[in-house]
N, C-alpha and C positions, 0 to 999 in steps of 0.2 A: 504494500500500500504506500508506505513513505515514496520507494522507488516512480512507483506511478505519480504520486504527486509533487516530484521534482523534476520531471519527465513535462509534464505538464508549465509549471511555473518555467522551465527554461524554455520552452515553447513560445509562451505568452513574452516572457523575455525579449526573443529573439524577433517576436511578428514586431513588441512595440519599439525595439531599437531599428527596423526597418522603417516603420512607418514616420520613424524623427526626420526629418527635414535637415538639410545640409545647407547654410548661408555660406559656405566657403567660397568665396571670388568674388568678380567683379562686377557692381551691378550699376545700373542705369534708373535714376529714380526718376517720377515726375510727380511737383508736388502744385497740385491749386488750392489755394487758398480760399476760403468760403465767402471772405469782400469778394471776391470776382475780381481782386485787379492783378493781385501778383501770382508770378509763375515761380518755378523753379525747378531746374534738370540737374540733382548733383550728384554726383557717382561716390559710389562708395566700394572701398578694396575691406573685406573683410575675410579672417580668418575664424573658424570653429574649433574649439579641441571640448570636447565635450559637450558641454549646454552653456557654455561660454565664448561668447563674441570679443574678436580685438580687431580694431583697422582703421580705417582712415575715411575720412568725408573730406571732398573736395567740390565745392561749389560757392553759391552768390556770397556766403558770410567764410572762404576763404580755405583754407586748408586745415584740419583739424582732426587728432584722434578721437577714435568712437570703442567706447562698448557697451557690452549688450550681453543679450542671451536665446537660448531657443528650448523651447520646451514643446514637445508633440511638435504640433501645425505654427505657433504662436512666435512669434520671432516681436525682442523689443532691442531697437537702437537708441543708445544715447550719445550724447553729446555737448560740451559745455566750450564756450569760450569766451572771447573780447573783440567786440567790433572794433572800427579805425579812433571813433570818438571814448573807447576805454568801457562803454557799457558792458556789462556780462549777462551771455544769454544759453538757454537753456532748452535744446530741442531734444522730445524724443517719439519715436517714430517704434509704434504696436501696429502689428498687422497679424496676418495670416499668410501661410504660402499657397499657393493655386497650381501645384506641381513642384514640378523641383527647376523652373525656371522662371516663375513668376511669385511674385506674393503683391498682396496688399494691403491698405488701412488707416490708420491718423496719426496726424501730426499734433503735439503739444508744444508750444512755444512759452518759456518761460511759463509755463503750468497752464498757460490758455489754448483749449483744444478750438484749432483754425486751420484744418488742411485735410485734405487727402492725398492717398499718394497709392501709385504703381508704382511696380519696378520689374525689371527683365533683367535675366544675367547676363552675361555679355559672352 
């Protein structure tokens, strides 16, 4: 009985470390913003080693480390920095993935949720 029931658990194991989703590389975001006025396309290089995110954003507010994490379907990016004028801002970006080369979901901007966003890997 033990046997069969560890038989089983590494089964279940195995389907839900399959079904985890892989953010490793390079992706292409697009993000609008819910005014309707602004846009934004910033690419992000990330790495996974577990359920743990590291990499880089590179777009409108500059070049900047990010991490993150990924759980199941659920992927969350963060990211902090300083504009040109010294302000510090605070984006992070929850979504879903729609395969293993899309995801999508929202933006939070210094803690005000104002965006949505795609992304395609590249």
């Amino acid at each position: 009985m033990k046997t069969l029931l560890f038989c089983i658990s590494l089964g279940l194991l195995i389907v839900v470390s399959a079904l985890a989703a892989d953010a490793s590389g390079k992706w292409q975001f697009k993000v609008e913003f819910d005014n309707g006025g602004q846009t934004g396309e910033p690419v992000f290089e990330l790495k996974q080693v577990g359920a743990k995110l590291s990499g880089t954003y590179d777009g409108p507010l500059g070049k900047h480390p990010v991490t993150g994490s990924v759980s199941g379907q659920t992927v969350t990016i963060s990211l902090k920095g300083k504009r040109d004028s010294g302000d510090e801002f605070e984006l992070v970006y929850v979504g879903k993935f729609d395969g293993s080369t899309k995801m999508s979901g929202r933006l939070t901007f210094n803690g005000n949720d104002g965006a949505k966003w795609t992304a395609l890997k590249q």
